[in-house]
BAFI-3210 file (N, C-alpha, C; in Angstrom, 3 decimals, decimal comma, padded with zeros to 6 digits):
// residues 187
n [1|2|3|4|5|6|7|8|9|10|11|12|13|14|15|16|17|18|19|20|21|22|23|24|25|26|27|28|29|30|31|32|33|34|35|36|37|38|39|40|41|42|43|44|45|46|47|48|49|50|51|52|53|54|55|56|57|58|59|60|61|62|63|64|65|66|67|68|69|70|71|72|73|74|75|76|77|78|79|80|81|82|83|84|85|86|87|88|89|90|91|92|93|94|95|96|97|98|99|100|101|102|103|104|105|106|107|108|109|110|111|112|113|114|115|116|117|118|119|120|121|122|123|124|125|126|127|128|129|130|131|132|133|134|135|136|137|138|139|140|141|142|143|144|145|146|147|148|149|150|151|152|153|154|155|156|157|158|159|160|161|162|163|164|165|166|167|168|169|170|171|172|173|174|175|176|177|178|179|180|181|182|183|184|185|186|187]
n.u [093,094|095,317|097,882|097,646|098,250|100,370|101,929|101,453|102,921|105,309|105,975|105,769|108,251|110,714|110,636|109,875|111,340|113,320|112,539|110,345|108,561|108,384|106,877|105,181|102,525|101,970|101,723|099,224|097,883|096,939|094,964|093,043|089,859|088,955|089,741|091,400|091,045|088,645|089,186|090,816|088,699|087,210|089,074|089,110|086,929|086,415|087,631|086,928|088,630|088,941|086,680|084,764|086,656|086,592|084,072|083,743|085,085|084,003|081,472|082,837|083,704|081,358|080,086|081,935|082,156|078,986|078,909|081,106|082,202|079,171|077,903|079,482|081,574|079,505|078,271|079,761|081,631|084,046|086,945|090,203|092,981|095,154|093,244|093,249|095,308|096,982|099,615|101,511|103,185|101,545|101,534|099,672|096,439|094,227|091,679|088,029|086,327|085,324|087,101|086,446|086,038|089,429|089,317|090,649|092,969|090,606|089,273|091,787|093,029|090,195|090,285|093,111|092,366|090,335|092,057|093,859|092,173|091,816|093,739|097,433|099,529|099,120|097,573|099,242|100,659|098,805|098,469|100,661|100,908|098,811|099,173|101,397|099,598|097,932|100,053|100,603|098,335|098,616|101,776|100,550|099,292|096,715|094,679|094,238|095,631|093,883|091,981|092,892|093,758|091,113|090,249|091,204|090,596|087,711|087,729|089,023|086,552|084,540|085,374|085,516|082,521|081,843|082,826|081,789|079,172|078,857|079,450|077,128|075,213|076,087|077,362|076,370|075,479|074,973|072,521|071,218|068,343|066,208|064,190|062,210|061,291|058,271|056,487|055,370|051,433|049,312|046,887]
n.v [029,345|029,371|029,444|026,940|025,516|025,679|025,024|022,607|022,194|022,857|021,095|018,585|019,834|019,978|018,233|015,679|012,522|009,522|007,554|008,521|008,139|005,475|005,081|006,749|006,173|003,415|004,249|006,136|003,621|002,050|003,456|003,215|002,690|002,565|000,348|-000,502|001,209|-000,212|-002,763|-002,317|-001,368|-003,366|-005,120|-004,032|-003,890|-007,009|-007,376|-007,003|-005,004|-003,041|-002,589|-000,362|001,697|000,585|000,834|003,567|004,309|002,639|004,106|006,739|006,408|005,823|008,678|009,882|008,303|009,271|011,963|013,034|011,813|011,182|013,431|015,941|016,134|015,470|018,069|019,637|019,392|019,301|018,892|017,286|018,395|016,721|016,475|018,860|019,775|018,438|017,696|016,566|013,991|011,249|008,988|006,942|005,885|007,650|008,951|008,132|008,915|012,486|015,507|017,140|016,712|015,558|011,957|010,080|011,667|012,545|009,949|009,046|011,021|011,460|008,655|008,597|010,712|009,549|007,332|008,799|009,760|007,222|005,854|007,581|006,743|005,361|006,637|008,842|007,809|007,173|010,027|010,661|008,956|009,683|012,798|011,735|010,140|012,577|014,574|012,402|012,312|014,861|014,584|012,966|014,127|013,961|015,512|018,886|021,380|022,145|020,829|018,337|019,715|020,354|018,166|017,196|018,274|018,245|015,238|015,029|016,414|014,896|012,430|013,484|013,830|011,295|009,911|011,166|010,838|007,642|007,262|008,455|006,745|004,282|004,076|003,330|004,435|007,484|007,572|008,227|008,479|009,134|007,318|007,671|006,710|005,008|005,278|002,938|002,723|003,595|001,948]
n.w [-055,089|-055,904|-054,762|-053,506|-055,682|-056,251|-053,865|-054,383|-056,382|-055,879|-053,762|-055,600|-056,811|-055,557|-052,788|-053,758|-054,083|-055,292|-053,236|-051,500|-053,719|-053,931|-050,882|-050,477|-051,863|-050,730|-048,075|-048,595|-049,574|-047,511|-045,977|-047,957|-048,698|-046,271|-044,688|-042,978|-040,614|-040,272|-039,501|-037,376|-035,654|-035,289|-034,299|-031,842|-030,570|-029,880|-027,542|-024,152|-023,001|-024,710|-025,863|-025,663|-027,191|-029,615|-030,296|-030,497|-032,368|-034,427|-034,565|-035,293|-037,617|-039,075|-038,774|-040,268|-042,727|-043,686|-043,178|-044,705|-046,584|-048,290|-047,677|-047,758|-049,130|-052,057|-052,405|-051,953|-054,589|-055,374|-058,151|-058,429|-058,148|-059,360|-062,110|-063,076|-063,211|-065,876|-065,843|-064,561|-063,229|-062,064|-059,437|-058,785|-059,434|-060,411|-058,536|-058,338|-057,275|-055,324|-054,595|-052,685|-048,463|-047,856|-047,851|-046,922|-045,003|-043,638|-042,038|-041,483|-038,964|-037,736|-036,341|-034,754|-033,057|-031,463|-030,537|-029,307|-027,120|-025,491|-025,328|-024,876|-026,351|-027,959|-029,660|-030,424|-031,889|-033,826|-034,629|-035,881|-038,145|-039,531|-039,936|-041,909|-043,886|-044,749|-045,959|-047,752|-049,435|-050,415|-051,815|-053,700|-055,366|-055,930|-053,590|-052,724|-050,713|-048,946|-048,636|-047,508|-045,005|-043,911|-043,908|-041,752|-039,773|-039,620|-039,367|-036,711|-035,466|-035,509|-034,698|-031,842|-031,192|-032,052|-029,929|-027,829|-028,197|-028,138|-025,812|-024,371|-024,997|-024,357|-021,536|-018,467|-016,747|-017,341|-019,058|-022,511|-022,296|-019,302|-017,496|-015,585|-012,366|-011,164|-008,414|-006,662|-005,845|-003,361|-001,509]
ca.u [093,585|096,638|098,669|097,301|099,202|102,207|102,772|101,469|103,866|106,470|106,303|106,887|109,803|111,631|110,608|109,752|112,156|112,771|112,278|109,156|107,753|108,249|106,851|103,561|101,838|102,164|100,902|098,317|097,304|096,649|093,963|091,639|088,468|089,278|089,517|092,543|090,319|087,534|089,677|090,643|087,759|086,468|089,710|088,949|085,408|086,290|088,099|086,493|089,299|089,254|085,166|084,612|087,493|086,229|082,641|084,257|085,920|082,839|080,401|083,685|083,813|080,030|080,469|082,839|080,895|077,911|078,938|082,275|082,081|077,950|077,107|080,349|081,888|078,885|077,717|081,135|081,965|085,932|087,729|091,566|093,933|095,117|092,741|092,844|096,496|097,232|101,309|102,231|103,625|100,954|102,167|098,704|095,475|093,117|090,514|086,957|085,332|085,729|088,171|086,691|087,253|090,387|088,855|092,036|092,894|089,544|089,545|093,302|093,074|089,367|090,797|094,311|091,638|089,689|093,248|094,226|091,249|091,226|095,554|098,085|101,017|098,619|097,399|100,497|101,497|097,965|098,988|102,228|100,185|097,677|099,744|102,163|098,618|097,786|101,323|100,711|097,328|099,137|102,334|100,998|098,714|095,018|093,894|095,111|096,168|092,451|091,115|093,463|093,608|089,415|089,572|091,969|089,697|086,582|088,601|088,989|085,610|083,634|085,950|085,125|081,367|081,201|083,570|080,583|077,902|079,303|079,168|075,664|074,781|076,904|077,561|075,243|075,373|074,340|071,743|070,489|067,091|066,288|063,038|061,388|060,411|057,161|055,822|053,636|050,685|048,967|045,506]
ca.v [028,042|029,388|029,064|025,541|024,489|026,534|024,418|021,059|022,075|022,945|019,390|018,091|020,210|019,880|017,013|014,151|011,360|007,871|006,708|008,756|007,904|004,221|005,101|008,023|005,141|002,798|005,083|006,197|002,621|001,935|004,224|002,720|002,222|003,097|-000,818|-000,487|001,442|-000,957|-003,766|-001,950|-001,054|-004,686|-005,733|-003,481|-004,449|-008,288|-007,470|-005,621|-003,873|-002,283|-002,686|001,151|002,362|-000,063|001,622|005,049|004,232|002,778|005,413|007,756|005,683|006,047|009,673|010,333|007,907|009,722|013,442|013,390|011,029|011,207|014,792|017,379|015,075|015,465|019,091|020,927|018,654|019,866|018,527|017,478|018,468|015,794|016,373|020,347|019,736|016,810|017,962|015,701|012,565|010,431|007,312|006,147|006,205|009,059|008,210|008,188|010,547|014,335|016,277|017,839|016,532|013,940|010,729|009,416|012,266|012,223|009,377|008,808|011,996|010,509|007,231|009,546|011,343|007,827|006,053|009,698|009,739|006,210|005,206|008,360|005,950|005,174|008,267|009,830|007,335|007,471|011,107|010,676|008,381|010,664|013,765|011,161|010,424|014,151|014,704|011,233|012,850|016,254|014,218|012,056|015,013|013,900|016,467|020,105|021,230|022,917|019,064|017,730|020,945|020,220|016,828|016,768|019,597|017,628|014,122|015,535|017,360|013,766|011,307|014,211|013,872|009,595|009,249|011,922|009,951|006,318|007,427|008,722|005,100|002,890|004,470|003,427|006,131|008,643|007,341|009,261|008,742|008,284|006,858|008,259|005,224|004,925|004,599|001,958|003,111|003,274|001,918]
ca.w [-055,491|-056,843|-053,323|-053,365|-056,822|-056,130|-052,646|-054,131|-057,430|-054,345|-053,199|-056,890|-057,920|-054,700|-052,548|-054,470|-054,526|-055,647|-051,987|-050,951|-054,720|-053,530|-049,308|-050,172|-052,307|-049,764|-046,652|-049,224|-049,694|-046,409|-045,848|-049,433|-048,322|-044,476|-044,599|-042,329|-039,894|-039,806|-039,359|-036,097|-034,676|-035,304|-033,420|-030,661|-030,303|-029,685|-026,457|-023,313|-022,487|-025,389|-026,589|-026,054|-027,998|-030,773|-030,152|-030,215|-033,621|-035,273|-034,572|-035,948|-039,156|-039,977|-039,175|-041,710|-044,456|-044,166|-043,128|-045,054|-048,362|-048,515|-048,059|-048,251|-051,095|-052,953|-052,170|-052,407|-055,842|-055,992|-059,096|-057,964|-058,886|-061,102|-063,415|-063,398|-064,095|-066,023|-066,683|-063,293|-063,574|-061,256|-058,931|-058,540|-060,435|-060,144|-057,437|-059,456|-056,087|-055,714|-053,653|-050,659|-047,989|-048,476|-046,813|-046,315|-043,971|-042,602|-041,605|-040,380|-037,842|-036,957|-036,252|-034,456|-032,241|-030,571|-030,237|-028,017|-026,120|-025,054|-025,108|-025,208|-026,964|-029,871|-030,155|-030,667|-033,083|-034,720|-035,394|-036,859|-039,187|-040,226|-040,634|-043,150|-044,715|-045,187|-046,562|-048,920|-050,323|-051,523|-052,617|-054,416|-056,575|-055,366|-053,003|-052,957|-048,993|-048,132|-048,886|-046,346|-043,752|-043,594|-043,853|-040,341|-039,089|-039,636|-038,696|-035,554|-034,555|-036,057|-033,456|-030,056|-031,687|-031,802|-028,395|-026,885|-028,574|-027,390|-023,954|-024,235|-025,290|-023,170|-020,064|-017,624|-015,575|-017,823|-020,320|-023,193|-022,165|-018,377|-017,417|-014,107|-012,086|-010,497|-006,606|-006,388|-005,491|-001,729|-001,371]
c.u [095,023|097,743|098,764|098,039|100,425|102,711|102,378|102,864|105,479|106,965|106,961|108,064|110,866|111,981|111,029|111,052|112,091|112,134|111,044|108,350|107,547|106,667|105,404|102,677|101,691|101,349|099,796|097,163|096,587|095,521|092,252|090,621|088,354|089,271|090,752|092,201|089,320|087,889|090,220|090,045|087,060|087,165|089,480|087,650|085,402|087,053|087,184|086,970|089,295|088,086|084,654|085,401|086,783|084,594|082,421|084,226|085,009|082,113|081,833|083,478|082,266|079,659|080,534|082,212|080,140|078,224|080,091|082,258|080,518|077,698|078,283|080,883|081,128|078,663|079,102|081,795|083,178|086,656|089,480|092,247|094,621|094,874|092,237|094,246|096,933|098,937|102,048|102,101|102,951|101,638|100,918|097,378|094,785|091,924|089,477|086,157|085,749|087,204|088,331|085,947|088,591|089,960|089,486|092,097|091,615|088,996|090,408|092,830|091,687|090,023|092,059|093,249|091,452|091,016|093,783|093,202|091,366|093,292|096,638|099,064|100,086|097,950|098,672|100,841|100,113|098,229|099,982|101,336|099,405|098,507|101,022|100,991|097,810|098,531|101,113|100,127|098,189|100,909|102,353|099,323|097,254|094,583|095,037|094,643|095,282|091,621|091,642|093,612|091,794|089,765|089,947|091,224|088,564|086,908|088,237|087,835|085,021|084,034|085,738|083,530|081,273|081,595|081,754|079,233|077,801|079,073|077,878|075,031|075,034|076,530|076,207|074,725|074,703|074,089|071,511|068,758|066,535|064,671|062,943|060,826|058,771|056,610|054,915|052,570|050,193|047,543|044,765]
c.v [028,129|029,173|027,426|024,680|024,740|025,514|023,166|020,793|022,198|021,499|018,301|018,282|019,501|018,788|016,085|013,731|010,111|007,063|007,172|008,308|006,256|004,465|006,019|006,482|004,288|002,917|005,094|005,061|002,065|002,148|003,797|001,774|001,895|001,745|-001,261|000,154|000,190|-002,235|-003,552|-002,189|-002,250|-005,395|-005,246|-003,986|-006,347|-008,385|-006,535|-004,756|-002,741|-001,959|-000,999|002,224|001,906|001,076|002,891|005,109|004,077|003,420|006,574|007,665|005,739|007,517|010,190|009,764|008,721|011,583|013,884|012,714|011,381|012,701|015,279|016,706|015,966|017,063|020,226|020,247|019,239|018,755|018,461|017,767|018,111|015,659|017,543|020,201|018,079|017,062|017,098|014,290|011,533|009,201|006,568|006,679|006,946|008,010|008,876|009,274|011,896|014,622|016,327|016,977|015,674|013,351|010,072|010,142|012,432|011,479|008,517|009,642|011,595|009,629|007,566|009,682|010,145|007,103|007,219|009,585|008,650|005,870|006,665|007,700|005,874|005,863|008,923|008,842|007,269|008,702|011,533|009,708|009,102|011,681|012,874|010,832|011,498|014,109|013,760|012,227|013,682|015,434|013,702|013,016|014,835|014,757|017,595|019,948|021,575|021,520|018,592|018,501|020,341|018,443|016,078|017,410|018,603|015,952|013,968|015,691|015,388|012,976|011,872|013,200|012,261|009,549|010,014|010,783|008,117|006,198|007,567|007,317|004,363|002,998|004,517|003,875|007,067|008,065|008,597|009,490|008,507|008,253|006,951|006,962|005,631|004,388|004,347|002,990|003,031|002,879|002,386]
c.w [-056,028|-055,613|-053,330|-054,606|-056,275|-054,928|-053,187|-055,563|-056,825|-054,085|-054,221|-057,112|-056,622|-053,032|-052,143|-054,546|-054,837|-053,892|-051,698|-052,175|-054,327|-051,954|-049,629|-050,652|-052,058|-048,346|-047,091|-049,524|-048,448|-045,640|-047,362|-048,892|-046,906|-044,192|-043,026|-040,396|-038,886|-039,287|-037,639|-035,049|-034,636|-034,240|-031,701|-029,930|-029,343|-028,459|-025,304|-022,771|-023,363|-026,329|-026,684|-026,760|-029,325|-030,973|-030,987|-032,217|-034,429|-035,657|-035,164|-037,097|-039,803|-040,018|-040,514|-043,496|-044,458|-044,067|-044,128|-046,476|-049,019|-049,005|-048,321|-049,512|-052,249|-052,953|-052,493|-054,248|-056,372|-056,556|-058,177|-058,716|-059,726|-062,097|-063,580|-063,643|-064,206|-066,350|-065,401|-063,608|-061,889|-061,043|-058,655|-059,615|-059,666|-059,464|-058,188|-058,548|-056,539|-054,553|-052,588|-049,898|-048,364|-047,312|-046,244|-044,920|-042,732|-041,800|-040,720|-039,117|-037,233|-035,886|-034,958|-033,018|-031,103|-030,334|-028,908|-027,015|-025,264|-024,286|-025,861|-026,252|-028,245|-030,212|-030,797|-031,901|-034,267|-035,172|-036,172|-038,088|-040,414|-040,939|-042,143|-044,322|-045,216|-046,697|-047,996|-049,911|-051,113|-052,387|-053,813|-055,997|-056,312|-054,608|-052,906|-050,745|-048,410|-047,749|-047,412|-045,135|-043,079|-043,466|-042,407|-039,575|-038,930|-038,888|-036,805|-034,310|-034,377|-034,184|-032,064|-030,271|-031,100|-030,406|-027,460|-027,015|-027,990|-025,856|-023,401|-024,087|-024,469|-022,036|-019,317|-017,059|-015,975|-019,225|-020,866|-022,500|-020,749|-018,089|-016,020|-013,292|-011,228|-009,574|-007,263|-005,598|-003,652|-001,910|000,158]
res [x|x|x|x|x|x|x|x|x|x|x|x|x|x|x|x|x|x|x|x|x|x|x|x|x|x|x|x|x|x|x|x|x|x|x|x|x|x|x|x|x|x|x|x|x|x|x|x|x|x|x|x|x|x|x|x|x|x|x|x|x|x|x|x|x|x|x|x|x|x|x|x|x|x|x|x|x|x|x|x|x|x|x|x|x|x|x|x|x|x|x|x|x|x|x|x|x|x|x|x|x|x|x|x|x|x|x|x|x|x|x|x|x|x|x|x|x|x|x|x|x|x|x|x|x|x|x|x|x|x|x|x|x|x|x|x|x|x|x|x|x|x|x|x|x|x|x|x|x|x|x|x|x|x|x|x|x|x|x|x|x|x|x|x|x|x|x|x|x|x|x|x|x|x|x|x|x|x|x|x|x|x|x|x|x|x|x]
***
């Protein structure tokens, strides 16, 4: 853990400025309560060009609630940094959860993943997103860089995982479950 202050105390000393102290808390905001997400994948949903991206995204987003806030959250229970050093001058209030993963990130690079799979252009700009919401997390003193490394790692695997799982479902072609039909009989 001591690598992990030294580069988030890195980012403090040398940095931080008045403009990114304005611009992390901002990005950072964006991502509170993946509301920014869901608002998405709701928009995506209400078109059919774009109903299996929305699909994709949903099944990502319940993912991450339940495998990423529900269980590792609770089960790894890592204190942030913030409040293992309180000598940093915070731009936002201490988030009342735990550490590992950062949900932010886990959710951005999720969210990053399903926008590549489906549209290269907003993929690519979903990733410039994410990695600035990484970056926010450790600027702004809430998650140390293992939080946000896992939480893009996991981000990642979750959004292959729903896009795989969406397809299973949807795609007509290849049901999850296929049902054998049955010759009529001959008398």
């Amino acid at each position: 853990m001591d690598w992990e202050f030294s580069l988030l105390n890195y980012i403090q000393n040398n940095i931080r400025t008045d403009f990114l102290d304005k611009l992390m808390p901002v990005i950072s905001f964006l991502g509170k309560l993946s509301l920014i997400w869901i608002v998405l994948a709701i928009a995506f949903m209400c078109f059919k060009k774009t109903r299996k991206m929305g699909r994709s995204l949903s099944a990502d987003l319940i993912f991450n609630l339940i495998a990423g806030n529900l269980i590792l959250k609770t089960i790894v229970h890592r204190l942030r940094p913030c409040i293992l050093d309180k000598t940093v001058d915070l731009l936002v209030s201490i988030p009342i959860d735990t550490s590992f993963p950062s949900g932010h990130t886990l959710y951005a690079f999720g969210a990053a993943t399903i926008l590549m799979i489906y549209n290269k252009w907003l993929g690519i700009a979903g990733y410039i997103f994410a990695v600035l919401m990484g970056f926010s997390r450790m600027y702004l003193y809430v998650h140390f860089p293992t939080d946000v490394f896992f939480g893009a790692i996991l981000g990642i695997a979750f959004a292959i995982t729903a896009y795989k799982i969406e397809g299973m479902i949807f795609d007509r072609d290849k049901p999850i479950f296929r049902l054998k039909a049955r010759s009529p009989k001959k008398l």
